[in-house]
N, C-alpha and C positions, 0 to 999 in steps of 0.2 A: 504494500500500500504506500502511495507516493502521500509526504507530505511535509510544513511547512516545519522545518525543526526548530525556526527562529522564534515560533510562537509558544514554546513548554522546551523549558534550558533546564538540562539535568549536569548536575552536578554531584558526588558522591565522594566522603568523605567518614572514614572510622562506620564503613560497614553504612551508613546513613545515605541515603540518596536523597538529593532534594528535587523538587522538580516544581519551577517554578511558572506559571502563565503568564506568560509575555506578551500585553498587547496592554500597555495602559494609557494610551488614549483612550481604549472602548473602555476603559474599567477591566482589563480581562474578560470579556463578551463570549458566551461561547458560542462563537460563529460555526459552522462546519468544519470548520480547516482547523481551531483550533481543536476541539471536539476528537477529530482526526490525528491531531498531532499528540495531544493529550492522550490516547489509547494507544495510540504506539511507541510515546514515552513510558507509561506505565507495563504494557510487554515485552520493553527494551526491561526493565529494572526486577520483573520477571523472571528472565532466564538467566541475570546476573549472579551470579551464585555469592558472591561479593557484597548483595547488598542482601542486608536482613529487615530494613526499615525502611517505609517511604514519607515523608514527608512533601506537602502539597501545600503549597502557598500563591499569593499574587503579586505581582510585579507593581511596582509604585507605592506601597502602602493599600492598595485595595485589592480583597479576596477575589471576589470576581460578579460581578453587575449581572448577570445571567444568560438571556438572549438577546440576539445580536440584532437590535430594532432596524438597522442600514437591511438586515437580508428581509426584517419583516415586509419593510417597506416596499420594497421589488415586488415580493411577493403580492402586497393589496393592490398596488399599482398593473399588475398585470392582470390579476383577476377584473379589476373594474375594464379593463381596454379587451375583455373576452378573450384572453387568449390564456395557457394552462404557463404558469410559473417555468423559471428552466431548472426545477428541481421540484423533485415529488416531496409534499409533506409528510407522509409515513416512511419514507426512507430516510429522510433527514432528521424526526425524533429518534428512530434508530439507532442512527448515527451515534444521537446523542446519548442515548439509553445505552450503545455500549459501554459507553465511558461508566457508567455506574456500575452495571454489570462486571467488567473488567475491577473495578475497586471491591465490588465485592469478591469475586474469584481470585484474586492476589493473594496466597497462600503467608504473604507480609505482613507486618499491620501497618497501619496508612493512618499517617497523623494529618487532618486539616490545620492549618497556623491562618486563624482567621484575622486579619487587618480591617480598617477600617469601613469596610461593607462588604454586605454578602444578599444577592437578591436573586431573586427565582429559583433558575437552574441553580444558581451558585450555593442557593442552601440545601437544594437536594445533591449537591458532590461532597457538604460537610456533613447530611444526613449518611451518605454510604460510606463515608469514612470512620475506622474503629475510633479513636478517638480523634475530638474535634475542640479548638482550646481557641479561645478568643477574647481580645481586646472588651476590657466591659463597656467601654463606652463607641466598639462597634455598631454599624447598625445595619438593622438585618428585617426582611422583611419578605413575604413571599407575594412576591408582585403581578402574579400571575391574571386576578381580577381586574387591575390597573390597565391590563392590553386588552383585558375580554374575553383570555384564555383559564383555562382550568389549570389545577398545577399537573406537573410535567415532571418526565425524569425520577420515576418513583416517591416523590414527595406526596401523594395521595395515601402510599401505603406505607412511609418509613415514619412520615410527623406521627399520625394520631397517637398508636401505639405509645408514644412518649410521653405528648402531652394530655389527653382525652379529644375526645368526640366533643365536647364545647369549645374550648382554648381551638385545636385546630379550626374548626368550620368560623370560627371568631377570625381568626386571622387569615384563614386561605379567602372569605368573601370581602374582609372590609379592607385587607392588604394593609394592615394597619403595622408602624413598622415598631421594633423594636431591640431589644441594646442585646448585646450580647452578656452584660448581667443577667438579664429577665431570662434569654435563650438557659441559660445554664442553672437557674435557678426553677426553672421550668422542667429540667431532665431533657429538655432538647439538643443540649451539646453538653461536651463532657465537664467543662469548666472556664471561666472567665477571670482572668487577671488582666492589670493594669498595664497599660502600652509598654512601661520601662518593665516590668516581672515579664510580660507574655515572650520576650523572646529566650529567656533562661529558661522557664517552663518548660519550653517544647522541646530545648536540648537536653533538657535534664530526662525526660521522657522517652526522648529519641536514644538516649545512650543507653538507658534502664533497655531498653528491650531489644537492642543492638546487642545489649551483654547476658541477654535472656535464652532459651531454648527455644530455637527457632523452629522445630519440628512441632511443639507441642502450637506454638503460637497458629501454625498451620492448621493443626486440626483445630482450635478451638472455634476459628475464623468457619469449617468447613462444618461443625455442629450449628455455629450459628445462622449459617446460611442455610440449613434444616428444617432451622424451628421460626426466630423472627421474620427471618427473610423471606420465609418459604413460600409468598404469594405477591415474590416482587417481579418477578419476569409477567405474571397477568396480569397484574395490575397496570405494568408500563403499556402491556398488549391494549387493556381498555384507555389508556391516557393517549395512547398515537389514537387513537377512533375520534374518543374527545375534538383531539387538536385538528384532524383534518376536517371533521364539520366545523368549530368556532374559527377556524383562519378564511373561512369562504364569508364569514358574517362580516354585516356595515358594522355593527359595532368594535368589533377589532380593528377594520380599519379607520374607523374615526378616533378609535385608542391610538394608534398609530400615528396618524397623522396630530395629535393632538401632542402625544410625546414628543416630537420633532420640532413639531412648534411652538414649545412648551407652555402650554395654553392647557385649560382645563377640558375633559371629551364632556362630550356629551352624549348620552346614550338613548336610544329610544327601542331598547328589547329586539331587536331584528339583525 
């Protein structure tokens, strides 16, 4: 698979890999190519026998802003001119669903180093990650509602479980955002420290299990993907069905277009 390797820079150091998303002008967006570069960063670190730990962070000080509104935008724009996009939407959540799938099949454990925001997609790549540690005064929010889409990326089936059935449906409808205190204080991510602790943190974590039994670490990952996980490949199956009816609706694209030009949408149910 060809692709962009300037956009997830791995780097690997005492057994640690780090692999960072590199595009921060979008906020780290997960466009396609990133998505793509991302999956085959983390299968490069895969077969490295050298690395026992993956670490996942963003490029700039920000974890990563989610989907990439530039590709939404093509997309609403060709659908109103009648003609079919130059890429199919259930192959493109794919795409992106690999990338989750791929973190949870990494026999590693996979630290998220959450920075200064984390939106949509980006909290479902800290939800598939074993542990996920972030800045308390991050902020984090699942934005999905915001475009007019539903969440994506297994985020329908990794949030509830953690927080309940109210807190979730609370924040996947009103997209209401919030800190990565509250995330960790809620059981949604593993824990929140302060901008100056957050980066000792994840080394001190990162080494702990760099210096760990990485055999066992293997299997506990492959129990857990048994039992919690056990209804995340359907789940993502019913969120690509989701996404290819809501990206044909006016309301997405008047979300879209209203993001762009940062104006408030307005929506009228259709």
């Amino acid at each position: 698979m060809k692709y962009d390797a300037q956009l997830v820079t791995v780097t690997t150091e005492h057994h640690i890999a780090t692999l960072t998303l590199n595009d921060p002008p979008k906020m780290n967006a997960l466009s396609i190519p990133m998505a793509q570069a991302l999956t085959a960063a983390l299968r490069q670190v895969w077969r490295d026998p050298e690395v026992r730990v993956v670490v996942l962070r963003g490029a700039g000080g920000k974890f990563c802003a989610g989907g990439d509104l530039t590709s939404m935008k093509r997309r609403v724009d060709a659908y109103r001119e009648g003609r079919e996009p130059e890429s199919d939407t259930r192959a493109n959540m794919w795409c992106l669903n690999q990338v989750i799938l791929t973190i949870r099949d990494l026999p590693k454990p996979v630290i998220a180093w959450i920075e200064g925001a984390a939106a949509g997609g980006g909290m479902s790549l800290a939800l598939a990650c074993d542990f996920s540690l972030a800045e308390e005064e991050a902020k984090m929010v699942f934005a999905f509602a915001g475009i007019a889409l539903a969440p994506d990326m297994g985020a329908s089936v990794m949030a509830p479980p953690r927080i309940g059935f109210p807190r979730a449906t609370e924040l996947f409808m009103t997209g209401r955002r919030f800190s990565g205190r509250e995330a960790a204080q809620w059981g949604l991510i593993t824990a929140a420290y302060s901008a100056e602790e957050l980066p000792g943190a994840v080394a001190v974590l990162a080494r702990r299990l760099a210096a760990g039994p990485a055999q066992t670490y293997g299997e506990i990952k492959r129990r857990m993907n048994e039992t919690v996980f056990s209804g995340l490949s359907a789940g993502m199956a019913q969120e690509v069905e989701g996404a290819a009816r809501l990206t044909r609706t006016a309301d997405h694209a008047e979300a879209v277009d209203a993001f762009l030009e940062k104006r408030r949408p307005v929506f009228h149910g259709r």
